[in-house]
DODREN-265541 format. One record per atom (N, C-alpha, C): residue in one letter; atom name; x, y, z. Coordinates in Angstrom, 1 decimal. Atoms other than C-alpha are relative to their C-alpha. Last residue first. Example, Ala and Ser with C-alpha at 12.3 -4.5 7.8 and 13.67 -1.06 7.14 Angstrom:
REM residues 2
("S" "N" (-0.9 -1.1 0.0)),
("S" "CA" (13.7 -1.1 7.1)),
("S" "C" (-0.8 1.1 0.8)),
("A" "N" (0.9 -1.2 0.0)),
("A" "CA" (12.3 -4.5 7.8)),
("A" "C" (0.9 1.2 0.0)),
//
This chain:
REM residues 115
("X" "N" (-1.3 0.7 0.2)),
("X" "CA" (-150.9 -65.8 -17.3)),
("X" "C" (-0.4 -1.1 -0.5)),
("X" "N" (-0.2 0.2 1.5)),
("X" "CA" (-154.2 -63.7 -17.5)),
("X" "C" (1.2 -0.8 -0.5)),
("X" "N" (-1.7 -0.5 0.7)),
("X" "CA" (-155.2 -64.0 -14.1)),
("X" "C" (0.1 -0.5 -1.1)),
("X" "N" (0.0 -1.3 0.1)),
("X" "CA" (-158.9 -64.6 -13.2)),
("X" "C" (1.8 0.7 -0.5)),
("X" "N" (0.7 0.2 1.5)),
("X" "CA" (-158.3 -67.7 -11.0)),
("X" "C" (-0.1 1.6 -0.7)),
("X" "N" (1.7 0.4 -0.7)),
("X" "CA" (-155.7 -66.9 -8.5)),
("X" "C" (-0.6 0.4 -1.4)),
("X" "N" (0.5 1.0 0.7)),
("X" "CA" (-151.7 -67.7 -10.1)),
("X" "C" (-1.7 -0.3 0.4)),
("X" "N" (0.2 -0.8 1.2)),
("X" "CA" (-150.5 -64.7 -8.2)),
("X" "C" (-0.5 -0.9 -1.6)),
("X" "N" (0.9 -1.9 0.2)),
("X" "CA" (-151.8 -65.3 -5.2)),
("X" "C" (0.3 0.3 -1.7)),
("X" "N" (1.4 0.1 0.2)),
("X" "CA" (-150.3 -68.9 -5.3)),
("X" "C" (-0.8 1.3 0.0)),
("X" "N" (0.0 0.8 1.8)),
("X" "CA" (-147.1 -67.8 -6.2)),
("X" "C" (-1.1 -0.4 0.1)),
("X" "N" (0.1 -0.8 0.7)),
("X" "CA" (-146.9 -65.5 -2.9)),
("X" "C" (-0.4 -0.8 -1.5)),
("X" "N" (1.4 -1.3 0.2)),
("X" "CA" (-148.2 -68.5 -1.0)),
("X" "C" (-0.1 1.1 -0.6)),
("X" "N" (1.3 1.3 0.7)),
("X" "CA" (-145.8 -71.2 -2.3)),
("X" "C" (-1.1 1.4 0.1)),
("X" "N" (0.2 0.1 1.2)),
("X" "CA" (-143.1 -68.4 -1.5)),
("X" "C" (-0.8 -0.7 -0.5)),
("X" "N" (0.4 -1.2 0.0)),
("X" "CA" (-144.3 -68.0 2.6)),
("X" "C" (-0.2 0.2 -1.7)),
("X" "N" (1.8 0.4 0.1)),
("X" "CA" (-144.7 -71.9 2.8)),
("X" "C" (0.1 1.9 -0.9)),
("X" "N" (0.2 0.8 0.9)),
("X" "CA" (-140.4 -71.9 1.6)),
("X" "C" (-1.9 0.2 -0.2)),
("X" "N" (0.1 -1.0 1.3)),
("X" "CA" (-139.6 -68.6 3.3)),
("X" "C" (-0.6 -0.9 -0.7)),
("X" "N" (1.1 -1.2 0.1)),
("X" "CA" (-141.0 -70.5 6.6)),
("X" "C" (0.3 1.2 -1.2)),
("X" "N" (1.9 0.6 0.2)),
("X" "CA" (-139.6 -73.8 5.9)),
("X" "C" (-1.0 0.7 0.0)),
("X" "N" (-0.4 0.5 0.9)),
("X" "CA" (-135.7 -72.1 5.8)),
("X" "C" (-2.1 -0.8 -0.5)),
("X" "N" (0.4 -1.2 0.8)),
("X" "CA" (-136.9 -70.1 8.9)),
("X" "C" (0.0 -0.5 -1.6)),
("X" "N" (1.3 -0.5 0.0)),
("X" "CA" (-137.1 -73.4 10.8)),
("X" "C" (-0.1 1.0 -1.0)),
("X" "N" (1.5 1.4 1.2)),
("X" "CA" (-134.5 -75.2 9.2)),
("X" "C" (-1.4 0.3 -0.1)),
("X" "N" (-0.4 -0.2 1.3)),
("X" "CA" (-132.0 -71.8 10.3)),
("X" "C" (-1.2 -1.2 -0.8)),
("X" "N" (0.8 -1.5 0.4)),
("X" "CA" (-133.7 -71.7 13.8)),
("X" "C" (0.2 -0.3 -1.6)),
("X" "N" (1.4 0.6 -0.1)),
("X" "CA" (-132.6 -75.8 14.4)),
("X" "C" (-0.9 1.4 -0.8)),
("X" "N" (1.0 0.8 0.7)),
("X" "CA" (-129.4 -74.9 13.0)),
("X" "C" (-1.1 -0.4 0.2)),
("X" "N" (0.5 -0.7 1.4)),
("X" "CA" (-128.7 -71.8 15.4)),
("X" "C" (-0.7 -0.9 -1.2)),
("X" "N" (0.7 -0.8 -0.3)),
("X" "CA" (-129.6 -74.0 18.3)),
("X" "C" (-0.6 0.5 -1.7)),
("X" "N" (0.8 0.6 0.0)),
("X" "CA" (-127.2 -76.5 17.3)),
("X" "C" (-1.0 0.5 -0.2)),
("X" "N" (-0.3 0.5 1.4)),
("X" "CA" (-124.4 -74.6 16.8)),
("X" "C" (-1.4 -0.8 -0.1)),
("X" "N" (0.3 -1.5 0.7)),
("X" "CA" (-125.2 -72.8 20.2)),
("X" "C" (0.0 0.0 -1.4)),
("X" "N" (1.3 0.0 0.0)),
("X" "CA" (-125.3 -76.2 21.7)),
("X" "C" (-0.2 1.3 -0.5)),
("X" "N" (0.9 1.3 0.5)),
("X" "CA" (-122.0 -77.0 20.6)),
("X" "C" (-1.5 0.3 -0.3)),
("X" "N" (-0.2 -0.1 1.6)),
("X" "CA" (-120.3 -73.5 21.1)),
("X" "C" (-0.8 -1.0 -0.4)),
("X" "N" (0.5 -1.0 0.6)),
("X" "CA" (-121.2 -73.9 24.5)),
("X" "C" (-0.5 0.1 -1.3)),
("X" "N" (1.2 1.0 -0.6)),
("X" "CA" (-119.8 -77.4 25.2)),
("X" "C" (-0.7 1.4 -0.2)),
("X" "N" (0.3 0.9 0.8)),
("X" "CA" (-116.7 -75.9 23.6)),
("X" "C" (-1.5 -0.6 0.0)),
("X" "N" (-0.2 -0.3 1.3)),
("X" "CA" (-116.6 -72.7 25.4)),
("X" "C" (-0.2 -1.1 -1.0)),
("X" "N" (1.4 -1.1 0.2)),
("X" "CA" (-117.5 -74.7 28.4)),
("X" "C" (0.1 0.9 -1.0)),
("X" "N" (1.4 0.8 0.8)),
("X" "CA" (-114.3 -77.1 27.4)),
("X" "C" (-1.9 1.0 0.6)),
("X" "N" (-0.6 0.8 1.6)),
("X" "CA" (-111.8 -74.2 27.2)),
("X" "C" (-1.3 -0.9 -0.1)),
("X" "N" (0.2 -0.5 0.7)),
("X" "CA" (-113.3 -72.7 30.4)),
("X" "C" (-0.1 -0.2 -1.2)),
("X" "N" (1.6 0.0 0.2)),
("X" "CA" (-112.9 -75.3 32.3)),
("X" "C" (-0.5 0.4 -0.8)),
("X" "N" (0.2 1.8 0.4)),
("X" "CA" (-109.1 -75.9 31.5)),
("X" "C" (-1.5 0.2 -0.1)),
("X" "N" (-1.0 0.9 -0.8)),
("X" "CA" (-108.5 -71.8 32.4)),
("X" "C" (-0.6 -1.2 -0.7)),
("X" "N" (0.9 0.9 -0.3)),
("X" "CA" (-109.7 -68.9 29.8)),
("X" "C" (1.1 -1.2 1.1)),
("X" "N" (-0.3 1.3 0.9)),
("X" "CA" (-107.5 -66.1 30.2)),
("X" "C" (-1.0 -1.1 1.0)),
("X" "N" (1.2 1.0 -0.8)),
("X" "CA" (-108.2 -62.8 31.1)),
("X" "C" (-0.3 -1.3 -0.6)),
("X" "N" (0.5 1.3 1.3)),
("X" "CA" (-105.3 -60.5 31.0)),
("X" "C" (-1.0 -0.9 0.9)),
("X" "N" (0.1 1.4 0.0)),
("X" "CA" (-105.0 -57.3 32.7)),
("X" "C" (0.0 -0.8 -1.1)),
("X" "N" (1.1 0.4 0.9)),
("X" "CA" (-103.1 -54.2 32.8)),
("X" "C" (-0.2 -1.4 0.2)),
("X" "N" (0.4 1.5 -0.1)),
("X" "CA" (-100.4 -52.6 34.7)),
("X" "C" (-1.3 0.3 -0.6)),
("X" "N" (0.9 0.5 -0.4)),
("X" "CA" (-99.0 -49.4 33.6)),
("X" "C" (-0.4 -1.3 -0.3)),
("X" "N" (1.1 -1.0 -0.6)),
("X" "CA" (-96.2 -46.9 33.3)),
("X" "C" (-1.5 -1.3 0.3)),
("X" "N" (0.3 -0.9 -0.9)),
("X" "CA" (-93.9 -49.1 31.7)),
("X" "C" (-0.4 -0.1 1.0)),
("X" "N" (-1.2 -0.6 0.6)),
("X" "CA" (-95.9 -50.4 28.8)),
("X" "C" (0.6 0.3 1.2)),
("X" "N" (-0.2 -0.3 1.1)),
("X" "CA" (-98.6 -53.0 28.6)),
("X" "C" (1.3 1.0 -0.2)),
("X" "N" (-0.6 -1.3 -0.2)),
("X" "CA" (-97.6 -54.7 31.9)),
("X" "C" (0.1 0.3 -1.7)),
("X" "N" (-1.2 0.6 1.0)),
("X" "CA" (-99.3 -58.4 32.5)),
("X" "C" (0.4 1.9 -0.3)),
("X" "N" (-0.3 -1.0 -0.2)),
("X" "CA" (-101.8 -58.9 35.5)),
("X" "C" (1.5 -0.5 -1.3)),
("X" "N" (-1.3 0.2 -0.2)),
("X" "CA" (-103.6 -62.5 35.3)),
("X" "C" (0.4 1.7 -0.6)),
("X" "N" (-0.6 -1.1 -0.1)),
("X" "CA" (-107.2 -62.7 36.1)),
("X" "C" (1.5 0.1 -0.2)),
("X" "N" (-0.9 -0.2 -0.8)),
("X" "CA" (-108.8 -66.5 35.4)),
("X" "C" (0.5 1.3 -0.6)),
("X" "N" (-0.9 -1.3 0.2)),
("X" "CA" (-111.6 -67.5 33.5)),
("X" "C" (0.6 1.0 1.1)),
("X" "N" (-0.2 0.2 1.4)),
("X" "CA" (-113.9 -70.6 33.5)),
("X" "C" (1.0 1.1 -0.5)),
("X" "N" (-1.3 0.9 0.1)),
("X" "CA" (-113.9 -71.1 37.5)),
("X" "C" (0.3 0.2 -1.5)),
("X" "N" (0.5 1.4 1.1)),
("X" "CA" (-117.7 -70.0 37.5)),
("X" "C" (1.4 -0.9 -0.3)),
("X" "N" (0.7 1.0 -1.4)),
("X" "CA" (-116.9 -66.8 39.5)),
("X" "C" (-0.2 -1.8 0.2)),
("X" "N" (-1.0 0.2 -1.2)),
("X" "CA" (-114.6 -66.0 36.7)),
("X" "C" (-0.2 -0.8 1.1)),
("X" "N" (-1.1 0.9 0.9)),
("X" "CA" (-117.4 -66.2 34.3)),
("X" "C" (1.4 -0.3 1.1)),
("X" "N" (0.5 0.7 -0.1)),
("X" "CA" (-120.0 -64.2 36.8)),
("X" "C" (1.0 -1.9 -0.9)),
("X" "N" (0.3 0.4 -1.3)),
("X" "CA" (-117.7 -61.6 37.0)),
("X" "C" (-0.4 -1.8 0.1)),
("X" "N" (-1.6 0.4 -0.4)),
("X" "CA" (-117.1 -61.3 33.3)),
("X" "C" (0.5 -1.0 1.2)),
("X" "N" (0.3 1.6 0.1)),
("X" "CA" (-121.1 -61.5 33.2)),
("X" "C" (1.7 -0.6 0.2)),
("X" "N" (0.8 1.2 -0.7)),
("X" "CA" (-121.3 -58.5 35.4)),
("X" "C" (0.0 -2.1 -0.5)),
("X" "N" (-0.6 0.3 -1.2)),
("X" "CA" (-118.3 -56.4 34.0)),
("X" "C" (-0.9 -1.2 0.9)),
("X" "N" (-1.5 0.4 0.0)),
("X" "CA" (-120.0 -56.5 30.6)),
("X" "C" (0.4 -1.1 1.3)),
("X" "N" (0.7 1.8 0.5)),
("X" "CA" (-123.5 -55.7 31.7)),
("X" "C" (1.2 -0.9 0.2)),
("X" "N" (0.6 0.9 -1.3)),
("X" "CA" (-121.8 -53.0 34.0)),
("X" "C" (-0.3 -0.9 -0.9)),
("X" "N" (-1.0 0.8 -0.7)),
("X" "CA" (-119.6 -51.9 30.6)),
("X" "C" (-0.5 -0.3 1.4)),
("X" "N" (-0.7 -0.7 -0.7)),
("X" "CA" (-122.8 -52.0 28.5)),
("X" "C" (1.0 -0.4 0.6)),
("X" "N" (0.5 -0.7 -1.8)),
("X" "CA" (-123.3 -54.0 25.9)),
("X" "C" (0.4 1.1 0.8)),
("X" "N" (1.4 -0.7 0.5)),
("X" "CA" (-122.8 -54.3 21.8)),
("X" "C" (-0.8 0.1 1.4)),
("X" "N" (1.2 0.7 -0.6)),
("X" "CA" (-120.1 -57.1 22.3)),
("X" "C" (-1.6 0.4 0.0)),
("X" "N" (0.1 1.6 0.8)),
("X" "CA" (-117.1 -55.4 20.8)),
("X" "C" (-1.9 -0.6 0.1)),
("X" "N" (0.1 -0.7 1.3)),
("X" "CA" (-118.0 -52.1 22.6)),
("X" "C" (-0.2 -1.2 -0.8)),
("X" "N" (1.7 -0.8 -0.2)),
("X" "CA" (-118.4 -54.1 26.0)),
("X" "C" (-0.1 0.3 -1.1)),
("X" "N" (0.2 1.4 -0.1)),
("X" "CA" (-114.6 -56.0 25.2)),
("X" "C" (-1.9 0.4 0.1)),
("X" "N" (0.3 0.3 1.6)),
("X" "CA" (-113.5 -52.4 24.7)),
("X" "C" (-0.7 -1.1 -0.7)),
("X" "N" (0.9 -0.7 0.8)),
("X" "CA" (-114.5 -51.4 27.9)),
("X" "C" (0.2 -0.3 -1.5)),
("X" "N" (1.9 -0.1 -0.9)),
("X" "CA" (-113.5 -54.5 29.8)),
("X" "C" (-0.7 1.0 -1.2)),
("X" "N" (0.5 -0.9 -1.1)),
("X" "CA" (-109.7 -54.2 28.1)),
("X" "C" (-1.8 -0.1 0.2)),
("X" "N" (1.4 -0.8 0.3)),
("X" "CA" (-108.7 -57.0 25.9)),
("X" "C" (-0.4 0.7 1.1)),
("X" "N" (-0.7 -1.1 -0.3)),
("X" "CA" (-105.3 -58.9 27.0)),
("X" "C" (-1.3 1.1 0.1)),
("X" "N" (0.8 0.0 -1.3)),
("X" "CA" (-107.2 -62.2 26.3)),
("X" "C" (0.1 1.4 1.0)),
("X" "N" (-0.9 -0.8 -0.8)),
("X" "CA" (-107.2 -61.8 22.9)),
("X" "C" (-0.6 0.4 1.6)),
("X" "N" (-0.6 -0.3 1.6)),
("X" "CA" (-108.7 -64.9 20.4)),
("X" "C" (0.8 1.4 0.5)),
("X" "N" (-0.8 1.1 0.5)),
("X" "CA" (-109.5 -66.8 23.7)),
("X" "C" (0.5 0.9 -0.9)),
("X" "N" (-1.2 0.0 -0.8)),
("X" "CA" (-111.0 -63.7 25.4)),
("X" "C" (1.0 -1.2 -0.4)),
("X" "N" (-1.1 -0.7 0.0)),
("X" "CA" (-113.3 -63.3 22.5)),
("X" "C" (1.4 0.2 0.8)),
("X" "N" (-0.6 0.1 1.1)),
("X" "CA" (-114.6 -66.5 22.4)),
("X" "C" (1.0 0.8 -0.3)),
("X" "N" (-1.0 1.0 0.1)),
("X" "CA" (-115.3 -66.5 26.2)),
("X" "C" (0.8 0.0 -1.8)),
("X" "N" (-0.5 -0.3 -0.4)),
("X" "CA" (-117.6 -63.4 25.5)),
("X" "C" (1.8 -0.9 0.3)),
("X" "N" (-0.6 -1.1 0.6)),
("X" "CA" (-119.3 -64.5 22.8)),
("X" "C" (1.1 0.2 0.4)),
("X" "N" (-0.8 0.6 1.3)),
("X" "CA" (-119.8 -67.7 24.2)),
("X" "C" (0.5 0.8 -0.4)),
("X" "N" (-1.0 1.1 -0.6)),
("X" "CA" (-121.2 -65.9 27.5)),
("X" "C" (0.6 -0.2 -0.8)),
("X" "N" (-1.4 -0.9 -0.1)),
("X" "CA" (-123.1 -63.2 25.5)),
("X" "C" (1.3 -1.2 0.6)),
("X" "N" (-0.4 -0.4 1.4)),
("X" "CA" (-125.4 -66.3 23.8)),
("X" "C" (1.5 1.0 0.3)),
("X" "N" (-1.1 1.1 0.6)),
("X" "CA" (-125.4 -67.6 27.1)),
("X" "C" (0.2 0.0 -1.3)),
("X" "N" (-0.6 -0.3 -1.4)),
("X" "CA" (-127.1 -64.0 29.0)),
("X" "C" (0.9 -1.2 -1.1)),
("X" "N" (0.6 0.8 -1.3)),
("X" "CA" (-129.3 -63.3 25.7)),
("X" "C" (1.4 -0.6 0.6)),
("X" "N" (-0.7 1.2 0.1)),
("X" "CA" (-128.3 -60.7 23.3)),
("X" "C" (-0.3 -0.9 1.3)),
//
């Protein structure tokens, strides 16, 4: 997954639960938990996501990782260009089943065929 493709990812999931533990937020994501922990970092570093301490039971502290004001619109401004992206890929591939079917149909319409 490329470094701003995980970003978005990443931010998206911390919007939808920000409580998410590192390693399960790696599992989710299909990385490791260094990968993980490095872009998390890097997101934080970036002002787009703040640490806040919240008490799952008891016995133990745990974090939350909530996007801040920046975040929200870089997630947005993300999401844009990653919407974008994917549609330019999808018109391309879309043009390349289309030559690829002309060319099976031409093969099978070569002189010499009994159809």
């Amino acid at each position: 997954m490329a470094s701003e493709d995980l970003q978005i990812e990443i931010l998206r999931r911390l919007a939808d639960s920000p409580e998410v533990s590192q390693r399960e937020l790696a599992r989710q994501t299909g990385v490791s938990l260094g990968k993980l922990n490095y872009v998390l970092r890097a997101l934080i570093d970036k002002g787009w996501v703040k640490i806040g301490n919240f008490s799952r039971n008891p016995d133990k502290l745990a974090y939350a990782y909530l996007l801040t004001p920046r975040g929200i619109e870089a997630k947005a401004r993300l999401t844009r260009q990653f919407l974008a992206r994917k549609m330019q890929e999808y018109d391309r591939l879309r043009a390349e089943i289309a030559r690829l079917q002309a060319e099976v149909e031409g093969q099978q319409r070569e002189p010499g065929d009994s159809r």
